[in-house]
C-alpha positions as CSV (number, residue, x, y, z in Angstrom):
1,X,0.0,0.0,0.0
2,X,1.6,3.3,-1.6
3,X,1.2,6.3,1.5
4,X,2.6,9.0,-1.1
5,X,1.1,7.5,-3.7
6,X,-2.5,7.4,-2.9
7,X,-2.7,10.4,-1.9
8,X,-4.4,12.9,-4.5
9,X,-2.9,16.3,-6.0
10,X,-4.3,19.4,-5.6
11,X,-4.5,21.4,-8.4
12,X,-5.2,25.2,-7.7
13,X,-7.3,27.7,-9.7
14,X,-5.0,29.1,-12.6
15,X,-3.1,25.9,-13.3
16,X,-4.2,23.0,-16.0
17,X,-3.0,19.2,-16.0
18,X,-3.6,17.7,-19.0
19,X,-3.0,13.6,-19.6
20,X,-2.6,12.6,-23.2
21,X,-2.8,9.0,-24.4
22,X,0.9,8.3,-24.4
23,X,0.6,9.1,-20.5
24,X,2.7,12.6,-21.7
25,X,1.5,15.1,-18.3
26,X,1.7,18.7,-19.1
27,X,1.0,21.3,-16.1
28,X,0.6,25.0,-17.2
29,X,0.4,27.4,-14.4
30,X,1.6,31.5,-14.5
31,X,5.3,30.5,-13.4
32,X,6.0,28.3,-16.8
33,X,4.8,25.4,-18.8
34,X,6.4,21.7,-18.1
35,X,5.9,18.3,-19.6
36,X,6.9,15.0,-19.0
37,X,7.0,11.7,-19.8
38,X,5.6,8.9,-17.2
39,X,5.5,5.6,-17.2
40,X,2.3,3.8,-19.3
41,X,1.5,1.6,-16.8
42,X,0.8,4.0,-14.2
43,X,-2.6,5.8,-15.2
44,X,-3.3,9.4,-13.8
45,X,-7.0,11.0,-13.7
46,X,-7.6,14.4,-14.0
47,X,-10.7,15.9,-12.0
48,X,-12.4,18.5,-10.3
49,X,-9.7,20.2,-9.2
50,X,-7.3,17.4,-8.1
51,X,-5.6,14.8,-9.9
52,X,-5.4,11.0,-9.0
53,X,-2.3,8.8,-9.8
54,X,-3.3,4.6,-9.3
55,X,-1.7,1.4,-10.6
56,X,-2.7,-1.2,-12.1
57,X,-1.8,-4.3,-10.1
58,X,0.3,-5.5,-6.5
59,X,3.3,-6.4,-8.9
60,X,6.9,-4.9,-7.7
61,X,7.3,-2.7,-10.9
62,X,4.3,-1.4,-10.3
63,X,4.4,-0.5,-6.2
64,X,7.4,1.3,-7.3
65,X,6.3,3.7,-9.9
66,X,3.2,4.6,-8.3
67,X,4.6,7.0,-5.6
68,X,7.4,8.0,-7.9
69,X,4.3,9.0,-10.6
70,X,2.9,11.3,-8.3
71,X,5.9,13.1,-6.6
72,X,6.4,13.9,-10.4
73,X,3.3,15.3,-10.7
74,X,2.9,16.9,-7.5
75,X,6.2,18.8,-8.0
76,X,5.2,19.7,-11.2
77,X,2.6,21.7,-10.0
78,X,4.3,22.9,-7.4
79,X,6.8,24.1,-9.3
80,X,4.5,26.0,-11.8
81,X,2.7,27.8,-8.9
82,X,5.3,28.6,-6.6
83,X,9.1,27.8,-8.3
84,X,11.7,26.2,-6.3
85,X,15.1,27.6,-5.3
86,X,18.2,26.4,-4.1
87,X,20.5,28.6,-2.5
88,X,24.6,28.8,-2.4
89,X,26.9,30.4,-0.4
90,X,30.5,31.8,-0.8
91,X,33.3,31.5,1.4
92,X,36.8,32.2,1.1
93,X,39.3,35.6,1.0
94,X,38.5,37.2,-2.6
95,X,35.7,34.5,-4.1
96,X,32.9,36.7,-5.0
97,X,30.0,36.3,-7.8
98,X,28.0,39.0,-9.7
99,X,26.0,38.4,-12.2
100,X,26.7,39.1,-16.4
101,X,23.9,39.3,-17.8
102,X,22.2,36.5,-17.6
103,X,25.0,34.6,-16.6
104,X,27.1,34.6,-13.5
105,X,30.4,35.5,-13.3
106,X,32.1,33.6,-10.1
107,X,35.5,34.4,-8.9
108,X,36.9,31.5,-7.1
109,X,40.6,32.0,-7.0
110,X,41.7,29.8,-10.1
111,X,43.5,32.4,-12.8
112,X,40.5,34.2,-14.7
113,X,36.8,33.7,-13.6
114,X,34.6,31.5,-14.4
115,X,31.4,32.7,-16.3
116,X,28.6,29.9,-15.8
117,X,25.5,30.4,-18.6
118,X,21.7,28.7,-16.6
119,X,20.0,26.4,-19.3
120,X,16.6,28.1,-20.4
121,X,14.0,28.2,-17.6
122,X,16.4,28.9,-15.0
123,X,16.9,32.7,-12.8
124,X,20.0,33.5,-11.4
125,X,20.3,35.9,-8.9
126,X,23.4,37.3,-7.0
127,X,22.6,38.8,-3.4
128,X,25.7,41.0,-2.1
129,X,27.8,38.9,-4.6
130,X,28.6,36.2,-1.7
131,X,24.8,34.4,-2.5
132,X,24.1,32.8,-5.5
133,X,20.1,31.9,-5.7
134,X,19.2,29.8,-8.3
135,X,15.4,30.3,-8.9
136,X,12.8,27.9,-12.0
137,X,9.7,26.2,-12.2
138,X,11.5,22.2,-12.6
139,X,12.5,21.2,-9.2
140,X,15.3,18.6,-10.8
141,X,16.6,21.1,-13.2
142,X,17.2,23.9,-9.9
143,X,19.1,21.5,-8.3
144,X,21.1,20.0,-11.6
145,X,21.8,24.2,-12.1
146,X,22.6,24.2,-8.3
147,X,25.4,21.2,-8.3
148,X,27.1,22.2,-10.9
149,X,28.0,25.6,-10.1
150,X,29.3,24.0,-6.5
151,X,31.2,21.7,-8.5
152,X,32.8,24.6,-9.7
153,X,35.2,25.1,-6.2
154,X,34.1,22.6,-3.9
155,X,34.0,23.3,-0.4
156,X,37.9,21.9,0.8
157,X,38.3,20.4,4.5
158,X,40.6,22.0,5.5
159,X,39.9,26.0,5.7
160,X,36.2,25.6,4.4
161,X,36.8,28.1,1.1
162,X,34.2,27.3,-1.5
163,X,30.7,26.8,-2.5
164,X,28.3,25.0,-0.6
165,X,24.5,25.6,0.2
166,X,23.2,27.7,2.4
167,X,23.2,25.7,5.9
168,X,25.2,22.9,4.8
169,X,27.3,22.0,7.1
170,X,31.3,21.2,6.7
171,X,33.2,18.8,8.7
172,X,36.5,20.3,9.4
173,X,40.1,18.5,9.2
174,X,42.7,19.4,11.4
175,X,45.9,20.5,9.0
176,X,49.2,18.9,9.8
177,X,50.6,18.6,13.7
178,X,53.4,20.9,14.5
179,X,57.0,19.7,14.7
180,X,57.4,18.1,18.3
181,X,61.0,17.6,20.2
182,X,64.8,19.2,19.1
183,X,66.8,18.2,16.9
184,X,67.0,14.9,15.7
């Protein structure tokens, strides 16, 4: 018995689910437009104002798309009404960020700077150029957008200079022990 998925999806005024035959889910709302694939053996019913994902039999295949199906869902919804956002932090003497453009330019002390372009559907947004916020309506492609520019310079042990999220926490190394004793 799925707990996530049997549980239905509300859908709020402004934002339209529509199933096609191929099982193709495409969620309109005012933040964007997203569409995916899910799997055909999973069906998902669209009604008065809530949408209900159910499978078709006890086998394992099945029990394991069907809460899968409707976190999909759910969070596609969710991320046409509201947007998600994942947000980084910079630490270390000089690293800095400020946005080009579009892009972001991030100074993380290798030679030149490193000038990171979002994919389409993506916000970037700089806060007093030691925050990086990275803002969109697809909850996997925020957090794709997210690990990759913290792959960029990430966090060492030792001193804690780099990118990390907001809250994450670092376990710190202790650097080398001091010489102990004379001469030798």
């Amino acid at each position: 018995m799925s707990r996530v998925g049997n549980m239905p999806i509300e859908i709020p005024a402004g934002v339209t689910v529509e199933v096609s035959d191929r099982n193709d889910v495409a969620v309109k709302g005012p933040k964007g437009e997203l569409s995916a694939r899910m799997p055909r053996i999973i069906k998902i019913e669209v009604g008065d104002g809530e949408a209900v994902v159910s499978r078709p039999n006890e086998q394992q295949e099945s029990r394991a798309l069907h809460g899968l199906t409707r976190s999909l869902v759910a969070n596609m919804v969710e991320g046409v009404t509201e947007g998600f956002e994942k947000r980084l932090e910079i630490q270390g003497v000089g690293y800095r960020a400020e946005m080009q453009g579009r892009n972001v330019e991030l100074r993380l002390g290798y030679s030149q700077p490193v000038l990171y372009e979002p994919a389409e559907g993506i916000d970037i947004e700089v806060e007093g150029n030691l925050i990086v916020i990275v803002r969109g309506a697809d909850k996997q492609q925020v957090g794709q957008t997210a690990a990759e520019i913290r792959k960029i310079r990430k966090v060492e042990p030792y001193k804690g200079k780099g990118v990390r999220y907001v809250g994450e926490h670092v376990r710190r190394k202790a650097g080398k022990a001091a010489k102990v004793g004379g001469d030798m």
